[in-house]
C-alpha positions as CSV (number, residue, x, y, z in Angstrom):
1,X,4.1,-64.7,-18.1
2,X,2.6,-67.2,-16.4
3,X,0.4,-65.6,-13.3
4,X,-1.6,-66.1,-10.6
5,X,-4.5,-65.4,-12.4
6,X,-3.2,-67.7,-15.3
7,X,-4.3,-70.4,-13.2
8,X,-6.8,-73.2,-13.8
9,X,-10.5,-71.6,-12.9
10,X,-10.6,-74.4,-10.2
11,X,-7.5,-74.4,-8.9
12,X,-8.2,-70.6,-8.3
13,X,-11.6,-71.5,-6.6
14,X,-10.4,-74.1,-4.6
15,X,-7.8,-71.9,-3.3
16,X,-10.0,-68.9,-2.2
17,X,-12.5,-71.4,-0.1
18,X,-9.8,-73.0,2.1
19,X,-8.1,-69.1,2.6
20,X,-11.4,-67.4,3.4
21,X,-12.2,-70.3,5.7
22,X,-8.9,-70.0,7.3
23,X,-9.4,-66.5,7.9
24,X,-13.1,-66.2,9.2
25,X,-13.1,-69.1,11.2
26,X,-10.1,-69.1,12.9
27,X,-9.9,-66.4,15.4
28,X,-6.0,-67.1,16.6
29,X,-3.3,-64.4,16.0
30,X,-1.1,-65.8,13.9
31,X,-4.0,-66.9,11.5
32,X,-5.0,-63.8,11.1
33,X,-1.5,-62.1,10.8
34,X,-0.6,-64.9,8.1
35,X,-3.7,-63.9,6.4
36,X,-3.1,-60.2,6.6
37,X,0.3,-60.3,5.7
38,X,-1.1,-62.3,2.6
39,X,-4.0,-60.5,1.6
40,X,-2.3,-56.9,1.7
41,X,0.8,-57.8,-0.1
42,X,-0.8,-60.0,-3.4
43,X,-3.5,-56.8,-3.0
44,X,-0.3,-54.4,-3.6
45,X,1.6,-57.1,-6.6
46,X,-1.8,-57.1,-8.2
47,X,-2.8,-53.6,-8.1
48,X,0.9,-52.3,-7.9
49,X,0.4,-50.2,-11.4
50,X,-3.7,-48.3,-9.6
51,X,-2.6,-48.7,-5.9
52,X,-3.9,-45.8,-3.8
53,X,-3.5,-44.4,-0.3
54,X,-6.8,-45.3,0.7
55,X,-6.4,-49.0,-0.4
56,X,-3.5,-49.3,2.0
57,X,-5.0,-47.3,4.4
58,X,-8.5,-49.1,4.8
59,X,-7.4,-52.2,6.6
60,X,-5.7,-50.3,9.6
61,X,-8.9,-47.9,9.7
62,X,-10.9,-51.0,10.1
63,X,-8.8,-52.9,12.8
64,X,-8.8,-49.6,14.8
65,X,-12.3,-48.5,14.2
66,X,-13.3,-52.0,15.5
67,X,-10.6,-51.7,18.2
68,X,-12.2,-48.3,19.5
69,X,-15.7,-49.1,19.0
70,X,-15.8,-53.1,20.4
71,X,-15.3,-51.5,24.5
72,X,-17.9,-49.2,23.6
73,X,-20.2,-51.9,23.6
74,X,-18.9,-54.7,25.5
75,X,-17.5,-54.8,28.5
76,X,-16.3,-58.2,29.3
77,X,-13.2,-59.3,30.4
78,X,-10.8,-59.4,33.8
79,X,-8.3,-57.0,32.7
80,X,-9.8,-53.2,33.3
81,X,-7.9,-50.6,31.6
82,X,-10.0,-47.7,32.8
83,X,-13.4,-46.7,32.9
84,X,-15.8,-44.2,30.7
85,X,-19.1,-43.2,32.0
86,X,-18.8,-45.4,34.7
87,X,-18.4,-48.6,32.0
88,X,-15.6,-50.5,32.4
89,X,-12.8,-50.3,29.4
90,X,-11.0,-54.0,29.3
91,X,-7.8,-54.9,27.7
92,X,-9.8,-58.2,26.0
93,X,-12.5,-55.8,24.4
94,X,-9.8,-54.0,22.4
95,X,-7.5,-57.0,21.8
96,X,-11.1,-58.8,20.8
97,X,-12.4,-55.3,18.4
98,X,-8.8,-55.4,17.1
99,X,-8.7,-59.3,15.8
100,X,-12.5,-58.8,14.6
101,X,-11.1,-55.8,12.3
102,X,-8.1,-57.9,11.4
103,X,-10.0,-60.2,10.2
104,X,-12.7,-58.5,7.9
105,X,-10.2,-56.3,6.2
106,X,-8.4,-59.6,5.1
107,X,-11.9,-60.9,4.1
108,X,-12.7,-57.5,2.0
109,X,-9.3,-57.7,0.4
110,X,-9.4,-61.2,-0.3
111,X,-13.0,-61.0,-1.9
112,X,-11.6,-58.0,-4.3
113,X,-8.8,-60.0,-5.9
114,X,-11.1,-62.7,-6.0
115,X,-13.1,-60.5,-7.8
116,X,-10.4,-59.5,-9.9
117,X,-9.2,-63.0,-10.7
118,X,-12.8,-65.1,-11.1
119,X,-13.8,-63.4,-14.4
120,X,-16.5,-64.3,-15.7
121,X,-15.3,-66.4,-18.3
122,X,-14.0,-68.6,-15.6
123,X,-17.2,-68.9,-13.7
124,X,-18.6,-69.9,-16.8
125,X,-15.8,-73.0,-17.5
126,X,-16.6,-73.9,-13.8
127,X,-20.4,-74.1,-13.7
128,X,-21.2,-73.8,-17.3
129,X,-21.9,-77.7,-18.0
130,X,-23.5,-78.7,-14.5
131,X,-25.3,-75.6,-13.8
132,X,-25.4,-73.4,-16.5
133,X,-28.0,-71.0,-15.5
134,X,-26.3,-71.1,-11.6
135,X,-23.2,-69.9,-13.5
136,X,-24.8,-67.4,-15.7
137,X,-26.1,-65.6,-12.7
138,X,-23.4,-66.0,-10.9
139,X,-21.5,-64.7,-13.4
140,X,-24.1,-61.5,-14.2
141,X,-24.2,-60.7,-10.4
142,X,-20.3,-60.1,-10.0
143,X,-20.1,-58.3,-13.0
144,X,-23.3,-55.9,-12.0
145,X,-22.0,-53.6,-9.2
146,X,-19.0,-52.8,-11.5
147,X,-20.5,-52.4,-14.7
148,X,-23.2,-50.1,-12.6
149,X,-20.4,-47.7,-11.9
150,X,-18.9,-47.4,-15.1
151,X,-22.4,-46.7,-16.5
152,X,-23.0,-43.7,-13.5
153,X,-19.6,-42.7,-14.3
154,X,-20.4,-42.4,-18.2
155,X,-23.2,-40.8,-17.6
156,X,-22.3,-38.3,-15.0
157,X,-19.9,-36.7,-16.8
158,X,-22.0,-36.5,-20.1
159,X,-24.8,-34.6,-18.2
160,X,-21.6,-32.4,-16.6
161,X,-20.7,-31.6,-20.4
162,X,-24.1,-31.0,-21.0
163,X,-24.1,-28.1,-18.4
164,X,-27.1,-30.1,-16.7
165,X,-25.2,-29.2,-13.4
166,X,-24.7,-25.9,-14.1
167,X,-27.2,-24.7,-11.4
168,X,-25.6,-24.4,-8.1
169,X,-28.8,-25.2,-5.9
170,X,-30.0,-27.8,-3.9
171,X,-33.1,-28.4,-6.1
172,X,-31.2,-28.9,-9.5
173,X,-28.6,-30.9,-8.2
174,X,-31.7,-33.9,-6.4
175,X,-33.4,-33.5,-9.5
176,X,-30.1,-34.2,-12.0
177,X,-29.4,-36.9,-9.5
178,X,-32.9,-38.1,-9.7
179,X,-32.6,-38.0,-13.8
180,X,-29.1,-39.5,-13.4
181,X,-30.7,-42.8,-11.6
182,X,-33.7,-42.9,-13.8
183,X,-31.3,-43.1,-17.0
184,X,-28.8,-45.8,-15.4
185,X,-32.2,-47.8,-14.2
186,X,-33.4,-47.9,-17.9
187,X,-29.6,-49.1,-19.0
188,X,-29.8,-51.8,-16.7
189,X,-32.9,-53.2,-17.4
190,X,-32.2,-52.9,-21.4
191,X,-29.2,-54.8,-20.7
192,X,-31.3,-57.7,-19.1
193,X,-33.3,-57.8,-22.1
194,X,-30.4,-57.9,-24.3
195,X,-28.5,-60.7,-22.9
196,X,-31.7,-62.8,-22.4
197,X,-32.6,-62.3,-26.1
198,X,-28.5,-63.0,-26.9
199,X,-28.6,-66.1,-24.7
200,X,-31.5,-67.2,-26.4
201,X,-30.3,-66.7,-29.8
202,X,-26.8,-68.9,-29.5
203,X,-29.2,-71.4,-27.9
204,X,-28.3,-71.0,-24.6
205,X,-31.3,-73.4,-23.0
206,X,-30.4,-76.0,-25.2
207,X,-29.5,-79.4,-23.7
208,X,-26.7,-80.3,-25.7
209,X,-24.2,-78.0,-26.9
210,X,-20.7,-77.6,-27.3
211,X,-18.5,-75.4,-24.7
212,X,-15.0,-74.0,-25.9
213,X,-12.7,-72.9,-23.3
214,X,-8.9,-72.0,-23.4
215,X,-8.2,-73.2,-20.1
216,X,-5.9,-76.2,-19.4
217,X,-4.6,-77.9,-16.0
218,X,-0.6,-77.6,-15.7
219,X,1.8,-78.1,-13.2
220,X,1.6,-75.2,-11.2
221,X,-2.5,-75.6,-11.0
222,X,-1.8,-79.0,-9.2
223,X,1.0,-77.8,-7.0
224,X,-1.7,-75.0,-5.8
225,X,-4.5,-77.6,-5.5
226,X,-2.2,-79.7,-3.7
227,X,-1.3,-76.8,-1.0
228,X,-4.6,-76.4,-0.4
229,X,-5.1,-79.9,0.6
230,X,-2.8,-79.9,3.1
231,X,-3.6,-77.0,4.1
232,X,-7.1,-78.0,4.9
233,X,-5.6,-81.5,6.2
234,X,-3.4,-79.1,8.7
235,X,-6.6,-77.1,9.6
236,X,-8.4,-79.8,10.7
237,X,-5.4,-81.3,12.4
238,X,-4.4,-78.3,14.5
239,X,-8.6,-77.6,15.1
240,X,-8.7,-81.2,16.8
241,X,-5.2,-81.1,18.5
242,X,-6.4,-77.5,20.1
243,X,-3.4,-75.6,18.5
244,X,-5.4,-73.0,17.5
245,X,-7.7,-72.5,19.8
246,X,-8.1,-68.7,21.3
247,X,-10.5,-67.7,24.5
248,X,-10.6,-63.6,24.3
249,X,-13.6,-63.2,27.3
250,X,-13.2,-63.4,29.9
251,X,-9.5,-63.5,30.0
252,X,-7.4,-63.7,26.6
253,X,-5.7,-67.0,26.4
254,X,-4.1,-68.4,23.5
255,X,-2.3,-71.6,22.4
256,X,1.1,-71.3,22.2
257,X,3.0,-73.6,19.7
258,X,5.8,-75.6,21.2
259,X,6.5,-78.4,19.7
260,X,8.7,-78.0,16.4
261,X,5.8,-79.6,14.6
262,X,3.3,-77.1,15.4
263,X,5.6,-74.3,14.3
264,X,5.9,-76.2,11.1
265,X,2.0,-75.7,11.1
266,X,2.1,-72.0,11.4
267,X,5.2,-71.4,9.2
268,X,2.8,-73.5,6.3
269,X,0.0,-71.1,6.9
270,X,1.7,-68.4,6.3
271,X,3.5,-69.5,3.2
272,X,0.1,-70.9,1.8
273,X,-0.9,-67.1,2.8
274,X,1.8,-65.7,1.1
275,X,1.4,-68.4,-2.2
276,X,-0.3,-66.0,-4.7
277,X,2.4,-63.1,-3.8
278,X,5.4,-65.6,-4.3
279,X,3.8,-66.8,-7.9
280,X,3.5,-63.3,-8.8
281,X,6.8,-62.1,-8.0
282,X,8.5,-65.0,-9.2
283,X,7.0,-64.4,-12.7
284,X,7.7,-60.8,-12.3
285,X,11.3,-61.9,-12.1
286,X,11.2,-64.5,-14.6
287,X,9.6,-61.6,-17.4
288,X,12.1,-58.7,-16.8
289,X,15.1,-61.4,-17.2
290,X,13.7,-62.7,-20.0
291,X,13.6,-58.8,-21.4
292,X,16.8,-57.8,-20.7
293,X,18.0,-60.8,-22.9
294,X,16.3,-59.2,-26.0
């Protein structure tokens, strides 16, 4: 089964720079609708077998935290709702908060399946012959925060077994905590040392040496590079023709599309939005048929 995270390292790379651009510097509605509407549904494909409440939940906590919070603080705009403590409420602050929250939970949900499909193997077949040690960092930094809580995890639950937590008091439980941090410190560092000395050991700072990798450009990696070219083509287009220009302060004004080319636009944003969630359910398809032939 042939996935989106199958895909060529770069054509994987490529595609998360032109989506992330779309969505953080593009503040128009239907940008950031198409990009929702993409980011939550590949999130739910690929994490359809761990999905949670909370992962679902988390982007319409954000939108409305941001939504509640953005007419705390500002209070521009025409359009007064009401006031609190004698501060003008306005209809753009929320519709402004609510956009700004929009956007950064399709940012934080992009960034985790990124995280989940750039492995590090495939950091290292990107930068591993121009920039090796770039890539090498690279590589150790993404996989540090994860690997961190595994470790804290591992080792919470062997000091629980150990009965280390066994005293219900304030003082036991900062200095288990305390031992707990020292311990996963230690681990870290250790691992450092090891992958330095393992690095140096397969000749890692040579200049020449050879590089193996399993990863070949097919059809479907060029059809994906080639979506995001246009897309970025389109981007650039619609940024110089004004089609996606928004003004939220101090009256909320938008670009409307009328022209059956500039609804083309949209409808292509939001299919290159929804790209990695068609792959996925197409194979999905494509696997169980092949099954119940067997």
């Amino acid at each position: 089964m042939y996935t989106f995270s199958h895909l060529h390292p770069l054509s994987l790379l490529i595609y998360y720079v032109v989506i992330l651009f779309l969505t953080m510097f593009h503040m128009h509605p239907l940008l950031l609708l198409a990009s929702a509407c993409g980011s939550i549904s590949f999130f739910c494909v690929r994490n359809y077998r761990h999905l949670h409440r909370r992962d679902l939940l988390f982007p319409l906590f954000v939108a409305v935290l941001l939504a509640v919070t953005n007419p705390l603080f500002s209070h521009r705009g025409e359009t007064v709702l009401f006031y609190l403590n004698n501060n003008p409420v306005t209809f753009e602050a929320i519709w402004y908060g609510f956009a700004a929250g929009v956007m950064l939970a399709s940012v934080v949900l992009w960034c985790r399946t990124l995280q989940q499909e750039m492995t590090s193997d495939k950091i290292t077949h990107l930068f591993g012959r121009c920039l090796p040690k770039a890539g090498m960092l690279l590589t150790t930094a993404l996989r540090f925060i994860p690997h961190l809580k595994r470790q804290h995890s591992q080792i919470h639950n062997t000091m629980k077994t150990l009965g280390m937590y066994s005293e219900d008091t304030w003082f036991s439980k900062v200095r288990c905590s305390l031992q707990e941090f020292s311990i996963l410190v230690t681990d870290a560092l250790e691992g450092s040392v090891e992958i330095a000395d393992s690095m140096n050991a397969r000749g890692y700072q040579l200049k020449k040496h050879s590089h193996f990798s399993m990863f070949r450009f097919r059809a479907i990696d060029c059809f994906v590079l080639l979506c995001s070219i246009i897309t970025m083509i389109l981007m650039m287009i619609g940024s110089h023709a004004d089609l996606f220009s928004v003004y939220y302060y101090p009256k909320w004004t938008m670009t409307r599309p009328s022209a059956i080319s500039d609804w083309l636009c949209v409808g292509w944003m939001f299919l290159f939005s929804m790209l990695p969630t068609l792959i996925q359910i197409k194979e999905t398809i494509k696997w169980t048929y092949y099954k119940s032939k067997i």
